[in-house]
N, C-alpha and C positions, 0 to 999 in steps of 0.2 A: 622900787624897793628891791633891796637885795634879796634875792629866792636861798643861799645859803643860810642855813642858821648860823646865828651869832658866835656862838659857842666855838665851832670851826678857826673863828677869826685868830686867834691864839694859836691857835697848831700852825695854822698857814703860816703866820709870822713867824715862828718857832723855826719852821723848817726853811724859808728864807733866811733867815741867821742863821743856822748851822750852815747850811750852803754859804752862805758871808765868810764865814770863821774857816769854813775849808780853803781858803785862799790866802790865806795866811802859815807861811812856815816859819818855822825856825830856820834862820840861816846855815846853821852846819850841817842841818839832818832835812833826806831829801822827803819830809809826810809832813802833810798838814799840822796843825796845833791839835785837830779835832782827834784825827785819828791817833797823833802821838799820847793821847789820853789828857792833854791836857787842863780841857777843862774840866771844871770836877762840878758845875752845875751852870745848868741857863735855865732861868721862871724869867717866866711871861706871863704880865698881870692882865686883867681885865681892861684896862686903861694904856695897853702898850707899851707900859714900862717896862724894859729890861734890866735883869741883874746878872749876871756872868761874874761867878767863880772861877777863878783859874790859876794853875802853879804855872812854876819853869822847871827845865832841867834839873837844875841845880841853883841855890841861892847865889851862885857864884857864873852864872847866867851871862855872857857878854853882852845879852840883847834885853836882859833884865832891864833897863833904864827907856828901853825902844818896843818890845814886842808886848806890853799891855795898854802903853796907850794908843797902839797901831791896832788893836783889837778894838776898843772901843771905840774909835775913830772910825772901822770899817763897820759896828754894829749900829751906832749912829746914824749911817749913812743908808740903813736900809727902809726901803719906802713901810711907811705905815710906825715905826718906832717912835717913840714920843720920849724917852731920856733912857739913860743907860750909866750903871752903877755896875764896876768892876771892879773884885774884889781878888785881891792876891795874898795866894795861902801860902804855905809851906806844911801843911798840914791837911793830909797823910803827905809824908813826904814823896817826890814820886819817881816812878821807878819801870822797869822795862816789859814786864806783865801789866800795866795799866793800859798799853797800848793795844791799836785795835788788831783782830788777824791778820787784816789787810798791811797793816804797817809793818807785824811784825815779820811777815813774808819778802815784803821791800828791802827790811833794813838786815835779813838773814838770820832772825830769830828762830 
């Protein structure tokens, strides 16, 4: 029997996917998706199921048609996930304070 509580198992998984998601960039900017603020939500249910909200740049986006189902392809792929539902907003639309300190030291904000 596993000595973890159950409860745990969601955060674990939680934190393997953002770890996933940080290996994914936008091609013309050199930060992750994570830190560029990208995502604007990931729930993780009792049952493994992922949801991941997430914008782009701009709607006008070259990687728009390539970088969200490269997300979901790489959140898929992480052990213990059982489906994954991504959802693409443009709402807030987003912008260069959404990003994390880290990114924004990178990119000379």
């Amino acid at each position: 029997m596993d000595p973890r509580p159950q409860a745990d198992a969601p955060d674990e998984l939680r934190e393997r996917i953002i770890d996933t998601i940080k290996t994914v960039y936008d091609p013309e900017i050199p930060v992750d998706i994570w830190e560029l603020g990208l995502i604007y939500g990931l729930d993780v249910d009792e049952d493994s199921e992922v949801k991941v909200t997430m914008t782009l740049t701009s709607p006008m986006c070259p990687v728009a048609e390539t970088l969200p189902p490269e997300v979901e392809q790489k959140v898929r792929g992480v052990p213990g996930v059982t489906d994954v539902e991504l959802d693409l907003t443009w709402e807030p639309p987003w912008e260069p304070s959404m990003m994390s300190e880290a990114a924004k030291l990178e990119l000379g904000f």
